[in-house]
Every structure is written in structure tokens, then in C-alpha cells.
C-alpha positions in Angstrom: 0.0 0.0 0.0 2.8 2.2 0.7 4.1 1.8 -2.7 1.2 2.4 -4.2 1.1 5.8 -2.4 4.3 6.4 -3.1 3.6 6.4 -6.6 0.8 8.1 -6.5 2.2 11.1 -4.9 5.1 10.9 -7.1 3.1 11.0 -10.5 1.3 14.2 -9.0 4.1 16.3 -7.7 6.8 14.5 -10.4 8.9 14.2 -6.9 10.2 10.3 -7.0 10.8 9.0 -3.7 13.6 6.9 -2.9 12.9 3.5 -0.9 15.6 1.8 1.8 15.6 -1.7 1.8 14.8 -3.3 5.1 17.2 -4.9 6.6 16.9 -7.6 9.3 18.0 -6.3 13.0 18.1 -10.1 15.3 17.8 -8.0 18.5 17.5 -9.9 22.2 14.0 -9.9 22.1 13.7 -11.7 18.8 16.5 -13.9 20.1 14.6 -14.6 23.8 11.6 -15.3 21.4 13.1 -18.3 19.0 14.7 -19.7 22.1 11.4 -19.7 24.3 9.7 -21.0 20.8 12.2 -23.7 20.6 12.4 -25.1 23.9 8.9 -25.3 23.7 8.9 -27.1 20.1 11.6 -29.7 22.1 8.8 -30.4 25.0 5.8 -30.6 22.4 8.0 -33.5 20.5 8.6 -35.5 23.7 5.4 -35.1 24.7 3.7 -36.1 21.4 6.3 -39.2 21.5 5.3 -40.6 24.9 8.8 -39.7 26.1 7.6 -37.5 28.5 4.1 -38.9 29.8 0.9 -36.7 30.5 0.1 -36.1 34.0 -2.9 -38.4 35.1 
């Protein structure tokens, strides 16, 4: 949508904008994240393989 904006206001005013790439940042949230997700993804396959039994 922003493009399309973008393009837009550039065929009214003839001003092109220019558009930065985005670029990936891994900060320590997203890091505390994948590990929390994966941890969790280990315990959900042990589970689901009777290695670790259900509470009765």
C-alpha cells in the first residue's frame, strides 16, 4: 500500500521517492523469542512421542 502511495504522490508532484531496503536487526528480544519457541517445540516432541508422559 505504501508503494502504491508512493507512486501516486510521485506522478502528481513528479517528486520520486527513494525506498531503503529493510534490513533484518536479530535484537534480544527476537532472540529470547526463537529460544522460548524452541524449547517449547523440544517439549511438544517429547510429549507427542510418549517420552515424556501426560500427567494423570
Amino acid at each position: 500500500m505504501s508503494r502504491f502511495f508512493a507512486a501516486q504522490s510521485g506522478a502528481v508532484t513528479g517528486i520520486i521517492q527513494e525506498r531503503d531496503r529493510f534490513q533484518f536487526k536479530a535484537g534480544p528480544v527476537f532472540i529470547a523469542s526463537l529460544i522460548f519457541v524452541l524449547i517449547g517445540l523440544v517439549f511438544f516432541i517429547l510429549l507427542v512421542t510418549g517420552i515424556i508422559p501426560p500427567q494423570k
